[in-house]
N, C-alpha and C positions, 0 to 999 in steps of 0.2 A: 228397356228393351223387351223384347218378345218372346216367347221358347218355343221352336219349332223343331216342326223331323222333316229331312228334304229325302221325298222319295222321285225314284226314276218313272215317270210318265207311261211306263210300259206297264199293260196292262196285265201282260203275260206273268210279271213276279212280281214280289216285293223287294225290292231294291233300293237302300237306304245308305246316305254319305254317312261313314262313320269314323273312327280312327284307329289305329294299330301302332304299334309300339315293336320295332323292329330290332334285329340285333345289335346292330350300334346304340339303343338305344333311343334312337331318334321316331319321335311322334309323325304320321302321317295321314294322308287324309284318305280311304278307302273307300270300295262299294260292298255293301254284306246284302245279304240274306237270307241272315241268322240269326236269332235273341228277338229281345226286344229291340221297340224301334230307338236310334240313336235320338239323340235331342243337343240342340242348336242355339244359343243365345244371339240374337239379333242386335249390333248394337249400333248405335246414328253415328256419326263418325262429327266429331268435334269441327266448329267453324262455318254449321250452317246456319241459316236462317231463324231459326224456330230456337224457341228454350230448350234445356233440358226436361223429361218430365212430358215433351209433348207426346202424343205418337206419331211413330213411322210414316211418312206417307209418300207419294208418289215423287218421285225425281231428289228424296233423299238419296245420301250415302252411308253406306252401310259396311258392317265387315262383321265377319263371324267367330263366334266363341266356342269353344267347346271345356265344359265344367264337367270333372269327374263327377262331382254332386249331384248333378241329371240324369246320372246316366244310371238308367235300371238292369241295363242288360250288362253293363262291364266292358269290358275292351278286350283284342286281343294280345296280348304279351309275349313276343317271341325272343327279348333279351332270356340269357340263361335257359332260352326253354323252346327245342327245334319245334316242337307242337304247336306252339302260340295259344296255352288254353289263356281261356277269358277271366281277368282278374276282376273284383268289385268294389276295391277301393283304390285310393290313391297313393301312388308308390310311395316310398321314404324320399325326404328329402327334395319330392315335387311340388310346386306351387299349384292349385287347386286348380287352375283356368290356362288354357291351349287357343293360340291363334293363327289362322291360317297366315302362312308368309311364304315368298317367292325367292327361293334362291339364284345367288349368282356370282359364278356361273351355274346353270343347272344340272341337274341330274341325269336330265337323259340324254341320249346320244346325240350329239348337234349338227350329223349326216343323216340323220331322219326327222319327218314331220309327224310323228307320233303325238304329238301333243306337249304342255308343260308341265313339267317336277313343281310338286305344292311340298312344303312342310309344315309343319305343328311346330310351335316354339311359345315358350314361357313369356316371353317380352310382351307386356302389354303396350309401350309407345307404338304410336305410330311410323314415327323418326326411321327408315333407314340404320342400316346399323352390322357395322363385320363381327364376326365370331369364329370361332375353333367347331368341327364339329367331326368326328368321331365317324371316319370311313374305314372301307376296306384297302390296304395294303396295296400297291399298283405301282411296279416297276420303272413304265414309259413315264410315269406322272411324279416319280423319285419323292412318294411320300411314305411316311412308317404308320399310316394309321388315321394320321390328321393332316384337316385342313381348313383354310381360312374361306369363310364364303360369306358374301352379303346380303341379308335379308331382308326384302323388301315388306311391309302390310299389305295383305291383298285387302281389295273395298270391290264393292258391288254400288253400282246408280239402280235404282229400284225405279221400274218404267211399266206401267198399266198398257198392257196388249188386249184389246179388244178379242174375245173370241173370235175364229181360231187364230189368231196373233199375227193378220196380215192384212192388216187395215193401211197401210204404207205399200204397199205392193203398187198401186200406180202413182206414185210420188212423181212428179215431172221429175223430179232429179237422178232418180232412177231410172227414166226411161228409155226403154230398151237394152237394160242390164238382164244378163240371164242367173235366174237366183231357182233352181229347180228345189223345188219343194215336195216333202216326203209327210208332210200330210193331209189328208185326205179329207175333200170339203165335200162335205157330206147336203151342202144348203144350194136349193137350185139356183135361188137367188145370186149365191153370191160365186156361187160357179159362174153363172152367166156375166157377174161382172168383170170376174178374173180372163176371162175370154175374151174380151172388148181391149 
């Protein structure tokens, strides 16, 4: 695999995916702009084409790691500590490596399109898979603390976009779909062909 830091494309800060460790306990995936940069283990996701050992390359599958060992900057830690200061090792008791996974049901409100709940979990399978996980108290939900949730692998298909990443823009199969776009083509050329 690869070791990377995924920053946010805005030129205005530096904004990096990193993780926090939250009251319950539970690993997540966050944006800082804080420490050092976080870092990323890239890994090919078993069952494709190529050996192990090759590299990465276009229309792999992929899925992310997160190793306390990479990390220079530390994490934030808000079990036992309302500040969440940033620790630099790995806690007692934790297995070294954090992978992104999908719960379900999710986390966030399901009368809103806010977006999707990620979490961090120690499970390296891929496999689907239910657990116990360590929430907050909730009356209407008649739970004391815990609950059972399913956690899916997130993966990623890794797909080469052509600068600025809209070379599909007149796909017949798209055509005449309205996909308003927020950024800004700066090439006269290829303005002039997105106007055609």
């Amino acid at each position: 695999g690869s070791l990377i830091s995924l920053k946010s494309y805005s030129k205005d800060s530096e904004l990096y995916l990193t993780v926090f460790r939250n009251e319950q306990g539970h690993y997540l995936p966050a944006i800082t702009d804080a420490g050092a940069a976080p870092y990323w283990r890239v890994q090919k996701m078993q069952g494709g084409s190529r050996q192990n050992g090759e590299l990465i390359r276009d229309s792999d599958h992929i899925r992310l790691c997160w190793s306390f060992a990479d990390q220079r900057g530390g994490f934030r830690d808000y079990t036992d500590d309302v500040f969440g200061r940033r620790r630099f090792h790995v806690p007692e008791d934790e297995p070294e490596n954090l992978y992104v996974k999908l719960p379900f049901p999710g986390f966030q409100r399901s009368d809103t399109a806010d977006g999707i709940a990620m979490i961090m979990h120690t499970e390296e399978a891929t496999k689907s898979y239910a657990t116990t996980l360590n929430v907050l108290p909730h009356k209407e939900f008649d739970n004391v603390g815990i609950a059972t949730y399913g956690l899916y692998d997130l993966s990623f298909r890794l797909d080469v976009l052509d600068t600025p990443g809209q070379q599909e823009l007149n796909d017949f199969m798209i055509y005449g779909l309205k996909q308003p776009s927020e950024i800004v083509l700066k090439d006269e050329k290829r303005i002039a062909q997105v106007k055609t």
